[in-house]
Every structure is written in structure tokens, then in C-alpha cells.
C-alpha positions in Angstrom: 91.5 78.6 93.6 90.5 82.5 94.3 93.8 84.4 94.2 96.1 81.4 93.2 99.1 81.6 90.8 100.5 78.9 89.7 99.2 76.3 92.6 100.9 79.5 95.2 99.3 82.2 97.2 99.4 85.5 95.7 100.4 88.1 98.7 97.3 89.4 99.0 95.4 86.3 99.6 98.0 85.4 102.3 97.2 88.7 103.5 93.7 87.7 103.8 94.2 83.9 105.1 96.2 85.6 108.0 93.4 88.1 108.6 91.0 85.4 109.2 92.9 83.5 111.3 93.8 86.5 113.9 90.1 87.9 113.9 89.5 84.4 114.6 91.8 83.9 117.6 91.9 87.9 118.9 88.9 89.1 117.6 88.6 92.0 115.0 88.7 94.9 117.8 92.8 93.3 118.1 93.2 92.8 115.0 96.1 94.9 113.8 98.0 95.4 110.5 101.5 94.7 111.8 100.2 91.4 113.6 98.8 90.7 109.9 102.0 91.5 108.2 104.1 89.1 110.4 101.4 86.4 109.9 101.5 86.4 106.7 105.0 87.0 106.7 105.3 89.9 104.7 106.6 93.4 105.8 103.9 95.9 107.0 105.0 97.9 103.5 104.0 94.6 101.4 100.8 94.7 103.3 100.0 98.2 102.7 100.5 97.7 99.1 97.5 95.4 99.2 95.7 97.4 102.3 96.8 100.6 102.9 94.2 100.7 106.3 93.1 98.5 108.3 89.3 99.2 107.1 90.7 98.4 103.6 91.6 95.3 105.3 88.1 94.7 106.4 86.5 95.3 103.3 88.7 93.0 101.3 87.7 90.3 103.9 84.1 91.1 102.9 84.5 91.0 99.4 86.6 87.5 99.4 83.5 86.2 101.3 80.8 87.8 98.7 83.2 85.9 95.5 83.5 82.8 97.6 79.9 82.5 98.5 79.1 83.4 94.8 81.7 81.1 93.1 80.7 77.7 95.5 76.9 79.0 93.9 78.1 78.2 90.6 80.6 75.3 91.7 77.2 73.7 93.1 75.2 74.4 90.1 76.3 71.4 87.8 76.5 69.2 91.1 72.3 69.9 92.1 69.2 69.8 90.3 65.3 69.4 91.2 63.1 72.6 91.9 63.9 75.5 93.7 67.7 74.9 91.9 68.3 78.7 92.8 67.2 78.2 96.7 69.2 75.2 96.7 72.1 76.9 95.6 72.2 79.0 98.0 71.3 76.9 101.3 74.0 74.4 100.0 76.7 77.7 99.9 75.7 78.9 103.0 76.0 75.6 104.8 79.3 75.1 103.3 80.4 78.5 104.5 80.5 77.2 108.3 83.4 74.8 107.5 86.9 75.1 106.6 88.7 78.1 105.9 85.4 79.3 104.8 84.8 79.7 108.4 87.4 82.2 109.0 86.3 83.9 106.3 82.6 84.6 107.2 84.2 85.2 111.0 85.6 87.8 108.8 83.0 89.6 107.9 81.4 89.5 111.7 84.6 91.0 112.3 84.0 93.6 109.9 80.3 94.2 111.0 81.3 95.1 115.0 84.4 96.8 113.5 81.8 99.4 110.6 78.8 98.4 110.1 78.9 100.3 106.9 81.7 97.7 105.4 78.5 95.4 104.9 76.6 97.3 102.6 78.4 94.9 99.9 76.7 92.0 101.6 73.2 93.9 102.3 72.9 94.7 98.2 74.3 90.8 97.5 71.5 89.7 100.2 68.5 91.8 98.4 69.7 90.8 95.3 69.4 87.2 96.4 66.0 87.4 97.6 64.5 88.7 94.5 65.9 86.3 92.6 64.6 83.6 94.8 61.3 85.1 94.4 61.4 85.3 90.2 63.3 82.0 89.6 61.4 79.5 92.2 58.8 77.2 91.6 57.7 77.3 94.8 58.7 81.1 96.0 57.3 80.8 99.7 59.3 77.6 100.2 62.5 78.7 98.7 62.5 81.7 101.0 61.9 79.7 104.1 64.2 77.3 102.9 66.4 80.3 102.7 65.7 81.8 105.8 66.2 78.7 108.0 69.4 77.8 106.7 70.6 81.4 107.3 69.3 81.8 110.7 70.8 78.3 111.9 74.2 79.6 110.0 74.2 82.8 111.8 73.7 81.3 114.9 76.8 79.3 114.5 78.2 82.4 113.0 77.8 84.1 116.9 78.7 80.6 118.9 75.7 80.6 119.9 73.5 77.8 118.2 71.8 75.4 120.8 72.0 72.7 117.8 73.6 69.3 118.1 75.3 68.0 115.3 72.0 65.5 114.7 69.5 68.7 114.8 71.3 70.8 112.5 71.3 67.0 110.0 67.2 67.3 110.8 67.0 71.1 110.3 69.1 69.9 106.9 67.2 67.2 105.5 63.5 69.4 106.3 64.8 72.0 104.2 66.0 69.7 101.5 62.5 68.0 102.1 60.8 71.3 101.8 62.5 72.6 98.4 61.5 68.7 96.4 58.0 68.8 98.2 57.0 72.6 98.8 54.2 74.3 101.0 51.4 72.5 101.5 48.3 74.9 101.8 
């Protein structure tokens, strides 16, 4: 696992864990370092080490999403086949994000967003680079990007608690996309 030594937390990743879990119980605007420190039950020195601000703070959460996102892409990649395998990737890490601790950690990087938008510029050169390798490795560019799209949209939705979708849409919203990579656009 990311930042594992030995089957144990490495202090920094602890630092992170208990980042994600405050933003996700206070919000990031409450979020402070010594709150941090005693979650992750460090002192606020140990956590400075790692962080030495609290916008440090926010851009480590950011790049633990960016290398968790990217290593479940290649974790996937021996698991998933058919066309569009690059689209597919990506819809399949996205979706996973919303669950687990992955969910803190994309709360994260709302956090982050309302806190600097600038901390996401990691995130906005990941996202373009993304796209354009949809568009040069797809079979079927147009339905890898919708694919793409939709899954992102229903996944930020969720993101901001505010997705209308029953557990039974988002399956349908799911299986269409799936549906769309295998099959394509019809013209």
C-alpha cells in the first residue's frame, strides 16, 4: 500500500488518513494542524516535519489523490480488457474513488479547492493530460470521452452530496457507459 512500511503507516500517511477524516467531519475551512496532529497522534512538531503549513497540508492531500487515482489505473489494467481499455481505466478509478477511504481522500481535494483553488492545478494538468490520451489511444474517441464525462459528472455530484441518483440509477448510468465503451456511437 501507498506510504506503507512494513504492513505499518509511515507518519506522514497517518498525517494524511487524519486529514481526510477531519475535512470530512469539520470541513476544510476547520480544519486545523494541531486538530491533525492529535488525530493522528503525533505532536504538532512531527506534523510539521511532514507539513510545515497547513496549505502544505492541502497539497499533499491532492497529490495522494493524483497517485491513488493513477496507481488503481494501473491496478485495473491487468483486471479489464475490450476497447476503449484506456476510457475504461479511468471510469472504473473514478467510480472506485467514491468508496472507502478513497472517499475521504477525494473529499480532500474539494477541501483543498474551496480552501486555494490554485492547489488544483496538479489535478487540472493530470485531467488535460487524461483527455488527450483518451483521444490518441481510443478506438472509439467520441465514446470514450462521454463515457468519461458521464462517469465524472455523476462522481462529482456525489463528490458535492448532491446527486439525485438512487443506488439502482447510478447501476444504470454504470452498465450504459460500460455498454457504450463495447458497442460505441452509433451515427
Amino acid at each position: 500500500m501507498f506510504g506503507c512500511i512494513r504492513g505499518r503507516k509511515s507518519s506522514r500517511e497517518k498525517i494524511l488518513d487524519a486529514a481526510a477524516e477531519l475535512v470530512s467531519e469539520v470541513g476544510s475551512g476547520r480544519l486545523t494542524l494541531d486538530a491533525v496532529a492529535e488525530r493522528a497522534g503525533l505532536s504538532k512538531g512531527g506534523l510539521l516535519y511532514n507539513f510545515p503549513s497547513k496549505e502544505a497540508l492541502l497539497q499533499g492531500m491532492i497529490q495522494r489523490m493524483v497517485d491513488e487515482v493513477s496507481a488503481e489505473r494501473e491496478a485495473l489494467r491487468g483486471k479489464l480488457g475490450g476497447p476503449n481499455l484506456e476510457a475504461r481505466l479511468c471510469v472504473n478509478a473514478a467510480l472506485k474513488m467514491r468508496t472507502g477511504n478513497m472517499k475521504e481522500i477525494s473529499n480532500g481535494m474539494l477541501a483543498a479547492s474551496s480552501e486555494n483553488p490554485r492547489l488544483l492545478e496538479p489535478v487540472r494538468h493530470v485531467l488535460k493530460d487524461v483527455l488527450e490520451h483518451l483521444k490518441t489511444t481510443s478506438e472509439d474517441a467520441d465514446a470514450a470521452l462521454v463515457a468519461w464525462l458521464a462517469v465524472e459528472g455523476m462522481c462529482s455530484l456525489e463528490l458535492h452530496d448532491i446527486s439525485p441518483f438512487s443506488e439502482q440509477d447510478r447501476e444504470r448510468v454504470v452498465k450504459a457507459v460500460n455498454r457504450l465503451l463495447d458497442k460505441g456511437l452509433s451515427e
